[in-house]
ROSE-4610 file (N, C-alpha, C; in Angstrom, 1 decimal, always signed):
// ROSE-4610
residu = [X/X/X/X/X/X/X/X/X/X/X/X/X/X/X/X/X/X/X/X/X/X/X/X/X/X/X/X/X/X/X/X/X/X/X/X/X/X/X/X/X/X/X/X/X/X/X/X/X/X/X/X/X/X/X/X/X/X/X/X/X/X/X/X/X/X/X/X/X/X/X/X/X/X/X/X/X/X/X/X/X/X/X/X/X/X/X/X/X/X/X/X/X/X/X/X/X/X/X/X/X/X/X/X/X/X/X/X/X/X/X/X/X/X/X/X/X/X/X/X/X/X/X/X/X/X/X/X/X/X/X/X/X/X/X/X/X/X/X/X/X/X/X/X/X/X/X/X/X/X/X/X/X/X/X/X/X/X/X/X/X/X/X/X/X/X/X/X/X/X/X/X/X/X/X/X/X/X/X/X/X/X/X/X/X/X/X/X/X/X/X/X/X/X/X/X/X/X/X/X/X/X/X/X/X/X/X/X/X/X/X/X/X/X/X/X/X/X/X/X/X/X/X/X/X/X/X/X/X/X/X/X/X/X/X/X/X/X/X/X/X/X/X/X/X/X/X/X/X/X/X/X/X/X/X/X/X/X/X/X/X/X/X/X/X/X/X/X/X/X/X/X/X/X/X/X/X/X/X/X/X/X/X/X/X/X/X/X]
num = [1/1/1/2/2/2/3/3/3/4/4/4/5/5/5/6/6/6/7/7/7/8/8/8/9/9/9/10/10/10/11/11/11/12/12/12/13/13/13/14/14/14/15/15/15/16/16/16/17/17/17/18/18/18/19/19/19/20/20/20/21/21/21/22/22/22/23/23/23/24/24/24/25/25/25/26/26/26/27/27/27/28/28/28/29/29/29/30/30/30/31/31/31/32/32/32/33/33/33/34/34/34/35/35/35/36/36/36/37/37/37/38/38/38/39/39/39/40/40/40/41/41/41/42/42/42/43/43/43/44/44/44/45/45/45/46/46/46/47/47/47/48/48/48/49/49/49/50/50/50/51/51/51/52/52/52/53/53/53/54/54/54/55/55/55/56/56/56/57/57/57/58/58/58/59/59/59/60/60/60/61/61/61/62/62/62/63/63/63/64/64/64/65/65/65/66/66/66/67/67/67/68/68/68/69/69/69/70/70/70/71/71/71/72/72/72/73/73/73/74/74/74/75/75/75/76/76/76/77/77/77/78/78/78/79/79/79/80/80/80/81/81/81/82/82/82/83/83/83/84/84/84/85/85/85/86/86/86/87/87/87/88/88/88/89/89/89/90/90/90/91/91/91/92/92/92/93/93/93/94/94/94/95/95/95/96/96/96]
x = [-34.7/-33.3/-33.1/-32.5/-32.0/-31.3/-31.0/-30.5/-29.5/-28.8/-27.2/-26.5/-27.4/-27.2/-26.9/-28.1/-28.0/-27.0/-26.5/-25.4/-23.8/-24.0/-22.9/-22.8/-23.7/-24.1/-23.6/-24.0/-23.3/-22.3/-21.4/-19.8/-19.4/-19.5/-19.2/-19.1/-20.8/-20.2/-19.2/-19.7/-18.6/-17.5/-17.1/-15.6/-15.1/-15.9/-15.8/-16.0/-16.5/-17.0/-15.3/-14.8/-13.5/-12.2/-12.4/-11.0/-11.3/-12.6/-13.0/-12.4/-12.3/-12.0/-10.4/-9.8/-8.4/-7.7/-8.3/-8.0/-7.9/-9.0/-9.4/-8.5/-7.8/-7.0/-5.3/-5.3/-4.0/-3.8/-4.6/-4.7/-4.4/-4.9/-5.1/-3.7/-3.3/-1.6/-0.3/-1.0/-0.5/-0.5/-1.4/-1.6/-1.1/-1.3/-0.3/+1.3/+1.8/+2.8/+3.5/+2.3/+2.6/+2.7/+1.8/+1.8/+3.0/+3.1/+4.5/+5.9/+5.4/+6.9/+7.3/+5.4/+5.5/+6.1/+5.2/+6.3/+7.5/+8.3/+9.9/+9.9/+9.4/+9.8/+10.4/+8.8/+8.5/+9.4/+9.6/+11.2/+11.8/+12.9/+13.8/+14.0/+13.1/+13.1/+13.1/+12.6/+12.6/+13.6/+14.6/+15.9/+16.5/+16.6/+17.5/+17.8/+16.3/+15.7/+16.6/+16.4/+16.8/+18.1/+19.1/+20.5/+21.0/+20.1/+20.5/+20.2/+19.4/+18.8/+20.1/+20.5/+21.3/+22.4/+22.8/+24.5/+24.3/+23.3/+23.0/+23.4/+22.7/+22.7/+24.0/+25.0/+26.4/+26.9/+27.0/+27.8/+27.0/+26.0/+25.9/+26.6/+26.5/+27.2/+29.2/+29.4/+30.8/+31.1/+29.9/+29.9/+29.8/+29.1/+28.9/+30.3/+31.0/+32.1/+33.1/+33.1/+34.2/+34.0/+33.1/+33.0/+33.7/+32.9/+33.1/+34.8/+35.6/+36.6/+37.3/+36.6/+37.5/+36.9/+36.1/+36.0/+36.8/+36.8/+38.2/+39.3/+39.9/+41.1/+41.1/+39.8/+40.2/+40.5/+39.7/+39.3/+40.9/+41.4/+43.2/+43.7/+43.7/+44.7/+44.5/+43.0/+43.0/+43.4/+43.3/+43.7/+45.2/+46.2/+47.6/+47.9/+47.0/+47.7/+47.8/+46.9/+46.1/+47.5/+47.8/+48.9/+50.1/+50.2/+51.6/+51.5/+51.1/+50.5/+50.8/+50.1/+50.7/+52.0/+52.3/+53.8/+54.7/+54.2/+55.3/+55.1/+53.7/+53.6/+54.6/+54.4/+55.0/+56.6/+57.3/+58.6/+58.8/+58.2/+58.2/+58.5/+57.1/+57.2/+58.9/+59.2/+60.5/+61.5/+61.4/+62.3/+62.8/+61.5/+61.5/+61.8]
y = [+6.5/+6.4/+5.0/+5.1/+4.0/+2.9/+1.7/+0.8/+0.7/+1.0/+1.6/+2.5/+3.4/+5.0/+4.1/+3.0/+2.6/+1.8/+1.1/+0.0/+0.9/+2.3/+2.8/+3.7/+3.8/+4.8/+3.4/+2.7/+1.5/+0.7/+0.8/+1.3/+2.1/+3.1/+4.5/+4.7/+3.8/+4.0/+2.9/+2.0/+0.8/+0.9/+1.9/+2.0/+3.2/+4.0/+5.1/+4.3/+3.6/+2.7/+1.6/+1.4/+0.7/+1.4/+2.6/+4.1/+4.3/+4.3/+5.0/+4.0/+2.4/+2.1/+1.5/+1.7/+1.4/+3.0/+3.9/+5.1/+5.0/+4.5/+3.9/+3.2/+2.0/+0.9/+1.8/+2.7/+3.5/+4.6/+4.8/+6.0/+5.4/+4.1/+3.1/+2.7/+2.6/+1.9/+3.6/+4.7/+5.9/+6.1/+6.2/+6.1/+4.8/+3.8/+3.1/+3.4/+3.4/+3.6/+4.8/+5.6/+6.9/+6.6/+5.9/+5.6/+4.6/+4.0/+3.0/+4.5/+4.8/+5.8/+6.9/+7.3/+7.7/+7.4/+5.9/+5.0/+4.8/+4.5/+4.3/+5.5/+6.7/+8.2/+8.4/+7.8/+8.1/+6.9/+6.1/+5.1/+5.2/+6.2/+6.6/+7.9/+8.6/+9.6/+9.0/+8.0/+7.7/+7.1/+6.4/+5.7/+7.0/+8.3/+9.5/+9.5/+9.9/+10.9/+9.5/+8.5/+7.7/+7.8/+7.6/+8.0/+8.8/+10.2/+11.9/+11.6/+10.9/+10.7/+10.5/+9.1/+8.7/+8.9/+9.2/+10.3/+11.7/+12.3/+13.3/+12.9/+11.4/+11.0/+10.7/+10.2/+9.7/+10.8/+12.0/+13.1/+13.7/+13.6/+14.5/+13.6/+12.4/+11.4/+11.8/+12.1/+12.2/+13.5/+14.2/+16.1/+15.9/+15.4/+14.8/+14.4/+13.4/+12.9/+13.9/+14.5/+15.4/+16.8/+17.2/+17.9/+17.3/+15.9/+15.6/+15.1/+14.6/+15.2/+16.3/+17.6/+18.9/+19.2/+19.0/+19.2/+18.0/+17.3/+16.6/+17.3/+17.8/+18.2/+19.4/+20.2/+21.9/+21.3/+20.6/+19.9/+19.7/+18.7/+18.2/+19.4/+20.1/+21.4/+21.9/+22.6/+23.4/+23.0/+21.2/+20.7/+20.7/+20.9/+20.5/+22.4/+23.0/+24.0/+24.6/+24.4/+24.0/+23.7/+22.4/+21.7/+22.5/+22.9/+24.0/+25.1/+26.0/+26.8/+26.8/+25.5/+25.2/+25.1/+24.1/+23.9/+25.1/+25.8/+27.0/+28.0/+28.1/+28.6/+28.5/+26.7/+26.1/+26.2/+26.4/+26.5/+28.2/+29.1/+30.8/+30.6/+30.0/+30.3/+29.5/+28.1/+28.1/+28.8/+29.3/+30.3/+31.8/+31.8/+33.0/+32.7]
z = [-44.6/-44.9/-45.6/-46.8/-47.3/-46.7/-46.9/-46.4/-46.4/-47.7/-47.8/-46.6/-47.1/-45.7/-44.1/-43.7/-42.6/-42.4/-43.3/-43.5/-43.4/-44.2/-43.6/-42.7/-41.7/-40.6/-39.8/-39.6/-39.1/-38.8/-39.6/-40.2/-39.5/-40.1/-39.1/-37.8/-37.1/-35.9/-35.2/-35.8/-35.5/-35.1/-36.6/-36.5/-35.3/-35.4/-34.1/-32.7/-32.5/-31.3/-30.9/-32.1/-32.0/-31.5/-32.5/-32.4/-31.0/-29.9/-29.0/-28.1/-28.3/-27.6/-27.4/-28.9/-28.7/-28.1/-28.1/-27.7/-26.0/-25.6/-23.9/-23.8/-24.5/-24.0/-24.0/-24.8/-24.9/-23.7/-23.6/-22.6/-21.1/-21.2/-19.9/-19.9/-20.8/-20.4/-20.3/-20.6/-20.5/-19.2/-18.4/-16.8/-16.1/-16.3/-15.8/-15.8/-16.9/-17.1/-16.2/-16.3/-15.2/-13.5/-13.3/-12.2/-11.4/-12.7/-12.0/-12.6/-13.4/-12.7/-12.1/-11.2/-9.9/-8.6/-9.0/-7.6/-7.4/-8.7/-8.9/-8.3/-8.7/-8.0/-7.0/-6.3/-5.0/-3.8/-4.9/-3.9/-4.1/-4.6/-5.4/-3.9/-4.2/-3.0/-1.6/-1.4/+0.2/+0.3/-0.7/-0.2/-0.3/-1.1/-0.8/+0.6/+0.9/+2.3/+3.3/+3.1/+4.0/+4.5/+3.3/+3.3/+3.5/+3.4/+3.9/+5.8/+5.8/+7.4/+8.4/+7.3/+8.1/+8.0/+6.9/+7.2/+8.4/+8.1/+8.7/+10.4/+11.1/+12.3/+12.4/+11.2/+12.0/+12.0/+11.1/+11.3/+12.5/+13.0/+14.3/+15.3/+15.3/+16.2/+16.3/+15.0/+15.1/+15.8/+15.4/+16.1/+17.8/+17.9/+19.5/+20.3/+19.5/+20.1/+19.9/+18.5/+18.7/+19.7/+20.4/+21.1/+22.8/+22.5/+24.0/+24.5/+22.7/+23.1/+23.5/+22.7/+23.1/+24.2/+24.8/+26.5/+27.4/+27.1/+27.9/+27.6/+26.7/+26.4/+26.9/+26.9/+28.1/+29.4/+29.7/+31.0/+31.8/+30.8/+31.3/+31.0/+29.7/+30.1/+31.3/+31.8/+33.2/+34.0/+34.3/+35.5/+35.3/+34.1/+34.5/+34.0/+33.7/+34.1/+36.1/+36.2/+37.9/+38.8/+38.2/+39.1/+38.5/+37.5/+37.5/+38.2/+38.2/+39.3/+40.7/+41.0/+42.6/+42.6/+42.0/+41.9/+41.9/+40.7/+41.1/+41.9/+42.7/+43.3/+44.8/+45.0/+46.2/+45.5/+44.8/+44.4/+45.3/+44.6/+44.5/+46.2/+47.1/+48.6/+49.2/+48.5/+49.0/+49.0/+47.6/+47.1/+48.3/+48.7/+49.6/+50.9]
């Protein structure tokens, strides 16, 4: 093979050897880039999940209280319906 031939076989690969590796350094900053905007993703989602968590726990908290008031509130109705009852019961027997 001529010396030319080798001189541009040489070249050639050179410059393939360079494309291969600015192509490697591109690709490398493609996956980075991916990866950090997996992460943003993936914290993005855990402050959601966090704030669904925790609304979720005050609205069961408010569900909680608001029950435990409407059982006091039957609670006093029956008892003052209770003491009407007697009362008019104990009215009816004087009546008689």
């Amino acid at each position: 093979m001529p010396n030319y031939e080798v001189d541009s076989a040489k070249q050639e690969i050179e410059s393939l050897r360079k494309e291969i590796s600015e192509e490697g350094s591109y690709y490398e900053e493609v996956m980075k880039n991916l990866q950090d905007d997996k992460a943003k993703f993936e914290e993005e989602q855990r402050n959601a999940y966090m704030l669904l968590q925790s609304r979720y726990s005050e609205v069961l908290e408010q569900l909680h209280q608001k029950e435990c008031y409407n059982q006091q509130v039957v609670k006093d109705h029956i008892e003052l319906k209770h003491m009407f009852e007697l009362e008019e019961r104990a009215r009816q027997e004087e009546n008689e």
